[in-house]
N, C-alpha and C positions, 0 to 999 in steps of 0.2 A: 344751049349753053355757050358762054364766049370762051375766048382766049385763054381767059383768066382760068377756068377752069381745067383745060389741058397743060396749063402749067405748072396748074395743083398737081393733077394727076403726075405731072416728070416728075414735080418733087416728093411725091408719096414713093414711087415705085424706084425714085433715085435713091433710094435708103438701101439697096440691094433688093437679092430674089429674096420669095417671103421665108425659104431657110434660113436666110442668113441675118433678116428681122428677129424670124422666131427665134435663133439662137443670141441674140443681145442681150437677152435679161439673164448673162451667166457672170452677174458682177454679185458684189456682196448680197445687196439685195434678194438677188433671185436664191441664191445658197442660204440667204437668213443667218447675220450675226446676230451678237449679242449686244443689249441697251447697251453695254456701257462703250464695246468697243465700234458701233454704228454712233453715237452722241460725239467721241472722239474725232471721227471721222469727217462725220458730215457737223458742220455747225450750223447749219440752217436749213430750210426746205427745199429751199432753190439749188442745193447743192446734191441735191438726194436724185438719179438715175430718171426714178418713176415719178417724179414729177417732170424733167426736163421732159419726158417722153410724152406726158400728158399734156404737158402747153402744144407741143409742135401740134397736136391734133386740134386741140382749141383753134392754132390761126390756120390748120389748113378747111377745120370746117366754115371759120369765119368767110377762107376765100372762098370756099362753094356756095353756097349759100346765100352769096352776094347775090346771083344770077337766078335764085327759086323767085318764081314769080310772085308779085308786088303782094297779090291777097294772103301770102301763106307767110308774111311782115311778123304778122302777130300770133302765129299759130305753130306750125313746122319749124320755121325758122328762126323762132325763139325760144322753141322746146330746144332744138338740138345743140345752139349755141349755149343754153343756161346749161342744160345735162354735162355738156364737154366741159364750161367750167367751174362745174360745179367738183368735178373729177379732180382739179387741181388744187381748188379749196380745201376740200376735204382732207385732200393730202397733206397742206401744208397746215390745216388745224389740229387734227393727228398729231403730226411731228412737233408743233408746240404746245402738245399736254406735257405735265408733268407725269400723272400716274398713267400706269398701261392700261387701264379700262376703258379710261376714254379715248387712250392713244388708239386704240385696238375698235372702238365706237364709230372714229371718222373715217376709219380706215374702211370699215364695215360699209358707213356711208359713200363712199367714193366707188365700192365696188357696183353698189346700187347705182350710180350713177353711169357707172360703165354701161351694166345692163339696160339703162334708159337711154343712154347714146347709141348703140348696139338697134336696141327695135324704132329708133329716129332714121337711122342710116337708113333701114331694111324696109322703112316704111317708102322713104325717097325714091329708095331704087325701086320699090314696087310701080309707084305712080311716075318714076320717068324723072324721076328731078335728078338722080344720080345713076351715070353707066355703071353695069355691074362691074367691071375693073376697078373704080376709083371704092367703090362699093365694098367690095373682097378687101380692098387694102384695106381702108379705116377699120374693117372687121380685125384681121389680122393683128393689125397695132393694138385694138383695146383689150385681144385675148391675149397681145402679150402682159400690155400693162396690167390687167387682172391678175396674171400670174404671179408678176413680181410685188402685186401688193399682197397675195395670197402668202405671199416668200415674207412680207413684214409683221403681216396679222402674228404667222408662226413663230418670229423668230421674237417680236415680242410676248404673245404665249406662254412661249417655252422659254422664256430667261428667268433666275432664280428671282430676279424681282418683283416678278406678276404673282400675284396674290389668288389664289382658285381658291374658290369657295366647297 
């Protein structure tokens, strides 16, 4: 692996020790408001925590990945780049539903997406395309970002405007 990649690694592990990652997701989010007072808040996707959080992974898998060798183009390394952004889509198609079913649908999808980035990582580190430090981290970040969409699933949920059958 190049340059490029221990650069990733500074900028993964420059976000602080993974306490102090794992403790980021204590904003609204991770507590879970309510529709009306999260809509007031954020007015669009890109303003929303767990997505900000979710891109920086998309570009730091894009820089790794750069360096997986040329045969794994169309295979590995198009799986874990589509999964990662598939992770922020979701999120941002979620937050422009109007009803919470399907808000609560893409959110569901994005977390799936987590887990399919999650065994992409685990596969790389297995076969040597990724050291296990750079490895642990992307882990780390996506068990945060599952948390804090676990913290959106609930808080739309549980707001008096979700509709349970």
């Amino acid at each position: 692996m190049g340059d490029d990649v221990k650069g990733v690694g500074d900028e993964v592990r420059g976000m602080g020790t993974r306490d102090e990652v794992r403790g980021m997701g204590t904003g609204d989010e991770a507590r879970g408001v309510g529709r009306e007072e999260r809509e007031r808040r954020y007015e669009d996707f890109y303003d929303l925590e767990v997505w900000k959080r979710a891109k920086e992974i998309v570009g730091m898998v894009y820089k790794l990945t750069k360096d997986f060798p040329r045969q794994e183009a169309y295979s590995l390394t198009d799986q874990v780049r589509r999964s990662t952004s598939s992770i922020c889509a979701n999120i941002a198609e979620g937050f422009s539903r109007y009803h919470s079913k399907e808000k609560i649908k893409f959110y569901y999808n994005a977390r799936g997406s987590i887990s399919e980035s999650m065994n992409h990582v685990l596969i790389a580190q297995t076969i040597g395309y990724l050291p296990a430090d750079i490895s642990n981290e992307l882990l780390d970040r996506l068990r945060l970002i599952r948390k804090m969409l676990n913290a959106m699933i609930n808080s739309v949920a549980n707001s008096p405007y979700y509709k349970k059958k």
